[in-house]
Structures are given as structure tokens and as C-alpha cells.
Steps between C-alpha positions, in 0.01 A plus 500: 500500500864453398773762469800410243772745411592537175784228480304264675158580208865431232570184646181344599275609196288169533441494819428797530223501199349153636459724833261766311347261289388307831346855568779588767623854405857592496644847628883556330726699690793702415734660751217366786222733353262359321470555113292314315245230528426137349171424478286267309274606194225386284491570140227719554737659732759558229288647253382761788883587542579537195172721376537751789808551454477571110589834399196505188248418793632731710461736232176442384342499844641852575382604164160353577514644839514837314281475252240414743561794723445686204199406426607310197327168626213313378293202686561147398166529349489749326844353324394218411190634316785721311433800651865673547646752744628814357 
């Protein structure tokens, strides 16, 4: 694993990407502590990122999380014969 500080990550951009992309992660550190991370990612990878960290999903799982914790839940089988939770 490589560490970078920040200028270095500025002026090395390339190299440092061709690093991760060879699957070598990169640690950038600011002031000699640590701060952030390089890694490399799939698309799959992406679309996990950006899905947890959408506030509508986060919404509607706490509002499902409620719902069923109030009993207002049905099973996937009874929903898809149309039978509806209260």
C-alpha cells in the first residue's frame, strides 16, 4: 500500500490512478495523518455507493422499518396475490 499527500495525489494523478487500477490501494495523507483512501471500484461498486448513500432510500427503508414494526406488513405472497396491508 502507498501513502501520497495531497500535493503529491495533485501532481501525480496518473500514476497514481494506474496504481489502484492495478488493484494497489492508495492511502492520501494530509498534515502526516491519514485522510482519505484510493481504491479501485467496479461498476457494481458504484451503483452500491451511490444507492446507500441516497437520501429517498434512506428514507424509504426507515419508513419501511416502521411500518413493519407496526404491524403494517404483509408477506411477499400474500402481495402478490393483491392482498394489501392496512
Amino acid at each position: 500500500m502507498k501513502f501520497v499527500s495531497i500535493s503529491e495525489l495533485k501532481n501525480e494523478t496518473s500514476s497514481v490512478v494506474r496504481r489502484v487500477q492495478s488493484g494497489q490501494p492508495v492511502v492520501v495523507v494530509r498534515h502526516g495523518k491519514p485522510c482519505a483512501a484510493v481504491i479501485r471500484l467496479s461498476e457494481k461498486d458504484v451503483d452500491q455507493l451511490l444507492f446507500e448513500d441516497s437520501p429517498l432510500v434512506r428514507r424509504a427503508v426507515e419508513e419501511a422499518l416502521g411500518d413493519r414494526k407496526h404491524g403494517r406488513s404483509v408477506t411477499l405472497k400474500d402481495y402478490l396475490r393483491g392482498k394489501r396491508s392496512s
